[in-house]
C-alpha angles and dihedrals in degrees: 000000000000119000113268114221120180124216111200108200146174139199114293094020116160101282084209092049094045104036105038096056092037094062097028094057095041076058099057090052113265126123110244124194121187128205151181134194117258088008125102125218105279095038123112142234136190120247127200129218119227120198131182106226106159097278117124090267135004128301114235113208127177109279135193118299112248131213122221121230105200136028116256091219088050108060133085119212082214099075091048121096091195140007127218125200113201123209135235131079090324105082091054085065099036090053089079099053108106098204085049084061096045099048084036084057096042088061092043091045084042088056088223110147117280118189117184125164127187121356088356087091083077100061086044087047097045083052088053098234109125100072123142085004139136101244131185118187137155095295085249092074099048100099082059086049093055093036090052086054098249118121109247112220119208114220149154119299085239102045132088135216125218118191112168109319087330109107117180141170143186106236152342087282093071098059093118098055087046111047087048092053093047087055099049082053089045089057093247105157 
């Protein structure tokens, strides 16, 4: 039976953070359901693009509309191997979600793999579960990186950063890094 990992995603989340892995870990084999809170699997959510263009941070401009696969009341961490959190505007308003913070600290208590890139480092820091950790995040989440005791690691926009079974990333440049990374921790040959 393939291995089961759970997205947990918003509105406005980042379209390259959410699709790419969606559809790059589905072919490797694993089965991915992605979820949002209040929403039920065929439901959909919208998705942002941000782009890097020479300003002082990123443009955000309207992406594709993405359709769940699975209900957020419906699921059971139990029955997932490995958690992503996906970047963008949604982790500033799952982060709030009381029931988000308790499924994102049963994977981390459970010590199953958790990738997260971008903004995806608030939702980990408002769990609590990046303490004492090497993080990477978009640059712009660092000081919630600090502030949540993990060590925030600067690195290219197209790196990743595995510590233990935590593997994050700045950015949808570094999917390749990161995925990669996610795999190796996932035990993908």
């Amino acid at each position: 039976m393939a291995q089961r990992i759970l997205i947990i995603c918003g509105d406005y989340v980042e379209d390259y953070e959410l699709m790419v892995p969606f559809q790059a870990l589905q072919a490797m084999g694993y089965t991915v359901d992605a979820v949002c809170p209040g929403k039920q699997a065929g439901e959909q959510i919208k998705t942002a693009i941000h782009d890097f263009e020479g300003a002082q941070t990123y443009s955000e401009k309207p992406g594709h509309n993405f359709t769940l696969n699975a209900s957020f009341d419906q699921i059971d961490a139990a029955n997932y191997q490995a958690l992503l959190v996906p970047g963008g505007r949604a982790p500033e308003y799952l982060r709030l979600d009381a029931q988000v913070l308790r499924l994102v600290r049963h994977f981390a208590d459970t010590g199953k793999p958790i990738a997260a890139i971008c903004h995806g480092a608030q939702l980990l820091a408002a769990a609590d579960v990046i303490r004492g950790r090497k993080v990477s995040a978009y640059p712009a989440c660092a000081p919630e990186v600090r502030l949540a005791g993990a060590e925030y690691i600067e690195i290219a926009v197209t790196a990743a950063v595995t510590d233990g079974r935590l593997v994050t990333a700045p950015a949808w440049p570094a999917h390749p890094a990161w995925l990669a990374q996610f795999a190796a921790v996932l035990g993908a040959p």
